[in-house]
C-alpha positions as CSV (number, residue, x, y, z in Angstrom):
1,X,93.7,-20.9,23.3
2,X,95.2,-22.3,26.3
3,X,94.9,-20.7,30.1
4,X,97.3,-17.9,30.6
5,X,98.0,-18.9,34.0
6,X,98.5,-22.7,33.5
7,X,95.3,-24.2,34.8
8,X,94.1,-27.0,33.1
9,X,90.2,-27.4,33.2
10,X,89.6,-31.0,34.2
11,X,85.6,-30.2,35.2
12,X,84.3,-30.9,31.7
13,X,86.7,-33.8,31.1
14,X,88.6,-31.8,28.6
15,X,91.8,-33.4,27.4
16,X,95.0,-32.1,29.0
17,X,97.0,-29.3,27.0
18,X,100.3,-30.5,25.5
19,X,102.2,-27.4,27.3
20,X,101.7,-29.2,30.9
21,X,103.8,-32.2,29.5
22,X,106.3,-30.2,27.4
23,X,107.1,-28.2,30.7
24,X,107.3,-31.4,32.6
25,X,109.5,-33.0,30.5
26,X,111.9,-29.7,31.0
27,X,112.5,-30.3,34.5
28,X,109.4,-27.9,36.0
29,X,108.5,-29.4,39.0
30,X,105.1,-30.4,39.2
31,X,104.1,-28.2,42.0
32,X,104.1,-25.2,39.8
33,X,101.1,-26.4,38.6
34,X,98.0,-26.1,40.6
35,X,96.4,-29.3,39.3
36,X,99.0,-31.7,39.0
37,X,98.0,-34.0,41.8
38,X,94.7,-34.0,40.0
39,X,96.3,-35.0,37.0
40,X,98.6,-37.8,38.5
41,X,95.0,-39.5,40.0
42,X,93.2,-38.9,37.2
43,X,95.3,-40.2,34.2
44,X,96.7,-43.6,36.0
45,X,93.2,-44.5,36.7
46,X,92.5,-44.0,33.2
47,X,95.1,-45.9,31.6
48,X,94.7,-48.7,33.9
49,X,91.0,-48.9,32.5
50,X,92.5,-49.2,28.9
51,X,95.3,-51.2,29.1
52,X,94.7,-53.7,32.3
53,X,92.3,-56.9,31.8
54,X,91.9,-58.3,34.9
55,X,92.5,-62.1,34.1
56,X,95.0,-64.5,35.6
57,X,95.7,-65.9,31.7
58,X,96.3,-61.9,30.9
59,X,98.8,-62.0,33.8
60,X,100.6,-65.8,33.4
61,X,101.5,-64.8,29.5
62,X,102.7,-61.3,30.7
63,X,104.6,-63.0,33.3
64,X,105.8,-66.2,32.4
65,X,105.7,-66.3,28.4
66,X,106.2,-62.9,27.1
67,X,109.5,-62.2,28.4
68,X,111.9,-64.3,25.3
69,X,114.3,-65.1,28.6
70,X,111.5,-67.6,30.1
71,X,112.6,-70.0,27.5
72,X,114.9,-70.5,30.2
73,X,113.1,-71.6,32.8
74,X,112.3,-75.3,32.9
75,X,115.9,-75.6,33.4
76,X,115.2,-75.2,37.1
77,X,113.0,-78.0,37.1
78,X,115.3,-80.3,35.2
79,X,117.8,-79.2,37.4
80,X,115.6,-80.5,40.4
81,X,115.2,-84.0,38.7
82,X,119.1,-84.6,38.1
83,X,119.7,-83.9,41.2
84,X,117.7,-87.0,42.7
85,X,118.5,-89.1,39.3
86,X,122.5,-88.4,39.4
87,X,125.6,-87.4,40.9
88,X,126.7,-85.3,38.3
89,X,127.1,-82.1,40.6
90,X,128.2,-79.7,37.7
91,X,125.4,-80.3,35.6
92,X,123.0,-79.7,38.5
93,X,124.7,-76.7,39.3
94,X,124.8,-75.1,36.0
95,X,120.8,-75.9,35.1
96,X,120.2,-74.6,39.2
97,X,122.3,-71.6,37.8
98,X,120.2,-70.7,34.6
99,X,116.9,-71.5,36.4
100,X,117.2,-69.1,38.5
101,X,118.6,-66.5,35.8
102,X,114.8,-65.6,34.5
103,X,113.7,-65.7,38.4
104,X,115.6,-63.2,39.2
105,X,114.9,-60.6,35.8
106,X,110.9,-61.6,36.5
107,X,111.5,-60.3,40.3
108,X,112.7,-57.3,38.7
109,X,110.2,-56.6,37.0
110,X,107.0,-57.7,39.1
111,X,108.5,-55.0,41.3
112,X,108.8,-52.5,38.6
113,X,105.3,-53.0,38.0
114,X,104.4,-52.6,41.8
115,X,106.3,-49.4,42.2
116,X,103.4,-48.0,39.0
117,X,101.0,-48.3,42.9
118,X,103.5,-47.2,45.3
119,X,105.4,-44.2,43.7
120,X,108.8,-43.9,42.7
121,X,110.7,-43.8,46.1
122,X,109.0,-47.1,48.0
123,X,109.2,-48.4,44.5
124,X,113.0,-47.6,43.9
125,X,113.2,-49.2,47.7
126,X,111.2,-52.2,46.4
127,X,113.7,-52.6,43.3
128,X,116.7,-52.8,45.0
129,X,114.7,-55.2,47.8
130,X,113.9,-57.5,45.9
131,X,116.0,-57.3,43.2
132,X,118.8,-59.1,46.3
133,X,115.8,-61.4,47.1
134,X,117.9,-64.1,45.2
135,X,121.4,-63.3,47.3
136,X,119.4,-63.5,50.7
137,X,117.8,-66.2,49.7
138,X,121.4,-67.8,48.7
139,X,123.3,-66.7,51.7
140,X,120.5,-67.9,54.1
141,X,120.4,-71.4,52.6
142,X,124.6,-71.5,52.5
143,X,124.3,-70.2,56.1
144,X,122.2,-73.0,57.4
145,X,124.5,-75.2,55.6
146,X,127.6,-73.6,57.6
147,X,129.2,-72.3,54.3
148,X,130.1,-69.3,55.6
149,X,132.9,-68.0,53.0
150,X,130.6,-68.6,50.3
151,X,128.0,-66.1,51.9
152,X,130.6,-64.3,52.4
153,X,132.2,-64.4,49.0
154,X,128.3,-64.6,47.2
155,X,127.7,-61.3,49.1
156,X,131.0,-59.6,48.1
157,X,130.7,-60.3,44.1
158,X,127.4,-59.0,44.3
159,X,128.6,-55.5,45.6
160,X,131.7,-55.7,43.1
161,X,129.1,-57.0,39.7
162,X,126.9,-54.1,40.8
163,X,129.6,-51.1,40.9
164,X,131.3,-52.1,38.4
165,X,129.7,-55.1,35.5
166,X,126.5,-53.6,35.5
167,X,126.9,-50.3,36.3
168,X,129.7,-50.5,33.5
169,X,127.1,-52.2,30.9
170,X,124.7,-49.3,31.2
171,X,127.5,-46.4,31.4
172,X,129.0,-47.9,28.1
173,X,125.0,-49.0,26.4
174,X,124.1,-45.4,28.0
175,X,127.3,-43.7,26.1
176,X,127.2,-45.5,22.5
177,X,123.3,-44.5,22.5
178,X,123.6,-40.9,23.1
179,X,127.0,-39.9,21.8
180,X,128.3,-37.5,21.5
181,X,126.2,-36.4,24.1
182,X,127.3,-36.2,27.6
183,X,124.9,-37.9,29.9
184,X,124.6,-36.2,33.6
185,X,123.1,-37.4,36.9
186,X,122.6,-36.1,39.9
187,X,125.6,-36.1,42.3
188,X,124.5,-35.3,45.6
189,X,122.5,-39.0,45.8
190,X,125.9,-40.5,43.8
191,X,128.0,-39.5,46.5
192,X,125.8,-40.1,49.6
193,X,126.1,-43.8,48.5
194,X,129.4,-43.8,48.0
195,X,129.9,-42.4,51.5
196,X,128.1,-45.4,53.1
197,X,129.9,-47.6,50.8
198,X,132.9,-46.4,52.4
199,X,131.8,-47.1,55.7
200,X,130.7,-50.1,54.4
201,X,134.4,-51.1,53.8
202,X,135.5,-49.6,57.3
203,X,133.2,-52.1,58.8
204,X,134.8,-54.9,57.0
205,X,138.3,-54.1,57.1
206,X,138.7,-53.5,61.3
207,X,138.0,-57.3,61.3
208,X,140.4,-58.4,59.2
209,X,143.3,-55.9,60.3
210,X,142.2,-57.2,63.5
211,X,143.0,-60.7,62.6
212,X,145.9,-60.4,60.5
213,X,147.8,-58.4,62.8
214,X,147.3,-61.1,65.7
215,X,146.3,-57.7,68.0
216,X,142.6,-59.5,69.3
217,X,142.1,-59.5,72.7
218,X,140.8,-62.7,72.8
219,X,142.3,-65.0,69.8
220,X,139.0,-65.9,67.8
221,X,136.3,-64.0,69.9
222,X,137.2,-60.4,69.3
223,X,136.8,-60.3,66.1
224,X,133.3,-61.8,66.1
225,X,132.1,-59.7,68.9
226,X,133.3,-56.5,66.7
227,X,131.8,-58.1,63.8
228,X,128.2,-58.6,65.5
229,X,128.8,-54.9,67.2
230,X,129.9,-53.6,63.5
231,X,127.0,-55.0,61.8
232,X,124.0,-53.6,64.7
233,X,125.7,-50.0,64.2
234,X,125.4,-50.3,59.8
235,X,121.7,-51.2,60.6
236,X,121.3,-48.5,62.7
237,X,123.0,-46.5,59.6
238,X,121.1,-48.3,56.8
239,X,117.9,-47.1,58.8
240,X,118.8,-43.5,59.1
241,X,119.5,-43.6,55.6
242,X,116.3,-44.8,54.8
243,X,114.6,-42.6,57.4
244,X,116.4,-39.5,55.5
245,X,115.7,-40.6,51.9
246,X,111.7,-41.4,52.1
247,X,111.5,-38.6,54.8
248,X,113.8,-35.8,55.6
249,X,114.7,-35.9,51.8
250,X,111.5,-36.7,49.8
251,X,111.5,-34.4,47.7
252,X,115.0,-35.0,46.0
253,X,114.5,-38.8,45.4
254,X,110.8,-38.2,44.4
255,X,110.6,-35.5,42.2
256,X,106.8,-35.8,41.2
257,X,106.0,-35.5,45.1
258,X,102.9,-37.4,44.4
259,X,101.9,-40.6,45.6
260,X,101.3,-42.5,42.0
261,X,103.6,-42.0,39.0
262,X,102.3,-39.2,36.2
263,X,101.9,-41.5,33.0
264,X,101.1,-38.9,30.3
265,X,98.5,-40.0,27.9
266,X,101.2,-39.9,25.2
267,X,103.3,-42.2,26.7
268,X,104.2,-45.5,25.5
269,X,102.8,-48.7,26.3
270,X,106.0,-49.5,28.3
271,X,105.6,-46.5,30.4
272,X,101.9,-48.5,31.9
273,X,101.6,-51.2,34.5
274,X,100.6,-54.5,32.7
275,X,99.3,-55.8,35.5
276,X,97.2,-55.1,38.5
277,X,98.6,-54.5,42.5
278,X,98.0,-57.6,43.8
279,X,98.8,-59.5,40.2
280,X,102.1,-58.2,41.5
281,X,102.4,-59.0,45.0
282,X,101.0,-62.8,44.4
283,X,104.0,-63.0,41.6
284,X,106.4,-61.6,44.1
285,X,105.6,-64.0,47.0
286,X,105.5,-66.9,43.8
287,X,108.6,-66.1,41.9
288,X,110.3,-65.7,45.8
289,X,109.4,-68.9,47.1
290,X,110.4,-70.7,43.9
291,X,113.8,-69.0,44.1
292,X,114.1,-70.0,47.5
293,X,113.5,-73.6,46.3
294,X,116.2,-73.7,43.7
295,X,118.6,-71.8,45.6
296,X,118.5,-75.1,47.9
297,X,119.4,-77.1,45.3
298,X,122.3,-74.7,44.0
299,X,124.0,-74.5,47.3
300,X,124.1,-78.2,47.7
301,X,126.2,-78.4,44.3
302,X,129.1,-75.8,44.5
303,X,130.9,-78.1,45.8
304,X,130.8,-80.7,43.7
305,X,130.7,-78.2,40.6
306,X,134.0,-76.9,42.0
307,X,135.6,-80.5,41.7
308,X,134.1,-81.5,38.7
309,X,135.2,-77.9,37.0
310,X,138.7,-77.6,38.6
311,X,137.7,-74.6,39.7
312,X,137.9,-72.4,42.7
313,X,135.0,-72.2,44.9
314,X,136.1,-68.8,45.4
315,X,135.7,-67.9,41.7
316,X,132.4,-69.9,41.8
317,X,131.1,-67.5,44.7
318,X,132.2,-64.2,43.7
319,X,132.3,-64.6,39.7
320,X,129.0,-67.0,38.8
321,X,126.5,-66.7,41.7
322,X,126.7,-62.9,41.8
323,X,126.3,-62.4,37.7
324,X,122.5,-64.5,38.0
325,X,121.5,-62.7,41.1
326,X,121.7,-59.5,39.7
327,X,120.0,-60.5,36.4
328,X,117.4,-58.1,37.2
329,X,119.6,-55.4,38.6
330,X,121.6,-55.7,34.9
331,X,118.5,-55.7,32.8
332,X,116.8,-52.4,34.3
333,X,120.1,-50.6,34.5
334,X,120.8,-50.9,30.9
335,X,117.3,-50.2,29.5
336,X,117.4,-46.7,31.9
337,X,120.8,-45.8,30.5
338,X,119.6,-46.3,27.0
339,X,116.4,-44.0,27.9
340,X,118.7,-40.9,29.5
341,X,117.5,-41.7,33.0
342,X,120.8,-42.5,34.7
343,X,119.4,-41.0,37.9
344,X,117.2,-44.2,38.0
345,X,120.5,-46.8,37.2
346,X,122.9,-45.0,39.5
347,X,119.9,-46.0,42.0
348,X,119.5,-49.6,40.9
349,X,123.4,-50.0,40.5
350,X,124.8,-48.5,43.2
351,X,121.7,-48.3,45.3
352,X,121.9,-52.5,45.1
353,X,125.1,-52.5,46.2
354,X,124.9,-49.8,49.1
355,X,121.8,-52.4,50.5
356,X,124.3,-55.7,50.1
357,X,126.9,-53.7,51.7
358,X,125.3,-51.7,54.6
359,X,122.1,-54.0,55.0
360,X,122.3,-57.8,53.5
361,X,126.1,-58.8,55.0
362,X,125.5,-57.2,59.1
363,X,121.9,-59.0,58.3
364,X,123.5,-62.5,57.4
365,X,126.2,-61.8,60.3
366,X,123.0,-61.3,63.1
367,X,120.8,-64.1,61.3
368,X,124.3,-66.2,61.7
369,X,124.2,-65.3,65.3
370,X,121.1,-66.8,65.9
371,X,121.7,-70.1,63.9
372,X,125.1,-70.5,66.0
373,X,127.0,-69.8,63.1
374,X,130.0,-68.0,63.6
375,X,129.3,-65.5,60.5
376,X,131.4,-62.2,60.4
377,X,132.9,-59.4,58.8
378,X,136.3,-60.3,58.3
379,X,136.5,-61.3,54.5
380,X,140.2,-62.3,54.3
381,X,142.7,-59.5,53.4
382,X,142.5,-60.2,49.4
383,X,138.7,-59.9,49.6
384,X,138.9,-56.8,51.5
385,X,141.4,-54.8,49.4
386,X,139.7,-55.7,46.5
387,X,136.4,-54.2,47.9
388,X,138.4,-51.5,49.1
389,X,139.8,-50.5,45.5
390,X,136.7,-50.9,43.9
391,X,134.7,-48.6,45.8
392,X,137.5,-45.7,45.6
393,X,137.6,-46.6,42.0
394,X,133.7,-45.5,41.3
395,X,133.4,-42.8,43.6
396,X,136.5,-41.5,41.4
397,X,133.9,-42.3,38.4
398,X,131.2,-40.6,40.0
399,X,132.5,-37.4,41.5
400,X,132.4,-35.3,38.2
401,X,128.2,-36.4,37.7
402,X,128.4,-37.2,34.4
403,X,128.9,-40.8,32.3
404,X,130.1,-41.9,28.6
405,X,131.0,-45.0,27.0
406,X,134.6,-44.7,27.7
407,X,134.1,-44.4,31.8
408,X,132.2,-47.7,31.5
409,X,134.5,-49.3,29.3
410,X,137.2,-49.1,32.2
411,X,134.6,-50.2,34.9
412,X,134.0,-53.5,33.1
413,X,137.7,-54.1,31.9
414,X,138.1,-53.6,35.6
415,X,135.7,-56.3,36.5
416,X,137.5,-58.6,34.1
417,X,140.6,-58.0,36.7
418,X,138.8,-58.9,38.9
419,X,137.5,-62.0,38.0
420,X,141.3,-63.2,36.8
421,X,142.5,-62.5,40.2
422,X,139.4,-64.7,42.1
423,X,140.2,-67.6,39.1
424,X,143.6,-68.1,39.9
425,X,143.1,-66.8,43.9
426,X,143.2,-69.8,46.7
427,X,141.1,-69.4,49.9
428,X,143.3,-70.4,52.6
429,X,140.5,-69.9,54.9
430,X,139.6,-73.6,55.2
431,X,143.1,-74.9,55.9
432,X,143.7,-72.0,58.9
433,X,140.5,-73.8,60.6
């Protein structure tokens, strides 16, 4: 018979009564137990004795051949060697672009597997990190190159795949899965994002109202000096925000309040890490600086894939590069709709896209700074309004907490306008320089 009171008698190593995980999985917090940090030290340790082998074979198959995408990558190598063999820009472009397709999902998930060690808020953090490792990576090398729009341009598809491709994917996967059912999540963090988003888009539109009304105080200076200014005050923000999510509101974003994740010992294998801490940060620092190669490679072609294609650079920047850089992003957002935990897609989703936004661009604008490139926030007025629309357009879809098919039906139809209008948009940037 089990304890009246709820106390779960781990002295004799007796095995852990199914009531504890039946009222877990009904939203009880943990505290209302008296031995649930016990529990969450005891049971990881355990399943990382039966299901970790600590071999560097073990962890180059889990990493590098299990996963069916990884037939893809020797195209990054073969990419590498047309690009000293040939001229053929397009081709080296388009293998550069699948190469780093499985990159970017295998980023994902070495940090997925890290966040098993560091809890679920540093390891949300760590997700949406390094799952825009690949657009830093991009928008350094472009920067360095002076290809400023397509950082620019790079940067703003990401936010707009994010909100509304792959948030879409897992809202619609999410819907047809469970349905009828309604699927709910929590709107308080929903809404906080969209707030900075919003500011977000203040930042970026004073710049180019600034411009296009011809009201700058000094033609071609102002708007750079309120770019830099713009960008130190959203990493002031960005900070606070982190400071208040880890911190002020800990409890909210980590609802086990303990410093490892509870893995039940009914669980599925899924549910375990696969492979060991620093198995995880080696691949990190490995999958990074091979990213970091190919990226190189990538930004050298655009061009040249953009006159070989007939197509806008524009549509290459926003549409293509965007779509593998948030590979990862796409792939974990889909498999947590599918499994009912929106809470953790709306924070890869729009979480991602909040970090581009408040974070990657005013980081790109101060990195700029210090290169002597004149990197800033004033996207062009079509860029702009489209960001602008977008983000009024899922905090709309947000504000009720809840998701079905239907909502992300319209948020991907919306990303197909989207992608029409940059196809058939010219960037008149380069002919007012």
């Amino acid at each position: 018979m089990e304890p009246a009171d709820g106390k779960l008698d781990l002295e004799f190593g007796e095995d852990i009564p199914l009531s504890s995980s039946k009222a877990s999985r009904k939203g009880l917090h943990p505290l209302e137990f008296e031995t649930s940090s016990a529990i969450q030290r005891e049971i990881p340790n355990s399943h990382l004795i039966k299901k970790l082998r600590v071999s560097p074979f073990n962890s180059i198959y889990t990493v590098l051949i299990k996963a069916k995408i990884n037939v893809l990558l020797p195209f990054g190598p073969l990419a590498i060697l047309l690009h000293y063999l040939t001229d053929k820009h397009g081709w080296i472009f388009f293998l550069s672009l699948v190469g780093i397709t499985p990159l970017a999902e295998r980023l994902g998930y070495a940090t997925e597997q890290l966040a098993f060690y560091t809890g679920p808020t540093v390891g949300g953090l760590l997700n949406a990190t390094f799952g825009n490792a690949t657009e830093m990576i991009i928008s350094i090398y472009a920067l360095k190159m002076g290809m400023i729009r397509v950082v620019q341009q790079s940067l703003l598809g990401s936010i707009l795949s994010n909100m509304l491709l792959v948030l879409g994917c897992a809202f619609f996967t999410g819907g047809v899965v469970h349905h009828p059912k309604i699927q709910s999540f929590d709107k308080s963090a929903a809404l906080m994002n969209s707030g900075l988003l919003l500011m977000a888009v203040m930042g970026i539109t004073f710049p180019a109202v600034l411009h296009f009304t011809h009201t700058e105080v000094h033609r071609g200076k102002s708007e750079l000096s309120l770019s830099r200014f713009s960008s130190g005050i959203m990493l002031v923000a960005y900070a606070s925000y982190l400071y208040f999510q880890l911190r002020s509101q800990h409890n909210l974003y980590d609802p086990i309040d303990g410093e490892t994740v509870t893995i039940p010992e009914e669980s599925d294998d899924e549910e375990a890490p696969e492979i060991t801490y620093w198995e995880a940060i080696s691949w990190l620092a490995i999958l990074t600086l091979w990213v970091s190669v190919l990226s190189g490679y990538l930004v050298d072609a655009i061009q040249g894939a953009s006159d070989s294609w007939n197509m806008p650079v524009a549509f290459i920047s926003v549409i293509l590069l965007p779509i593998v850089g948030n590979a990862a992003e796409h792939a974990s957002a889909i498999m947590f709709a599918v499994k009912d935990k929106l809470d953790i897609t709306l924070g890869v989703a729009i979480g991602s896209s909040t970090q581009i936004s408040m974070f990657v661009i005013p980081f790109c604008v101060i990195v700029g700074w210090m290169m002597g490139q004149p990197m800033d926030l004033n996207f062009q007025l079509f860029e702009t309004a489209t960001l602008f629309v977008t983000v009024l357009v899922v905090a709309f879809m947000l504000q009720e907490g809840t998701s079905n098919y239907f909502k992300g039906l319209m948020l991907v139809l919306c990303y197909l306008i989207v992608a029409a209008s940059f196809f058939v948009h010219n960037d008149a940037k380069e002919d007012e320089n």
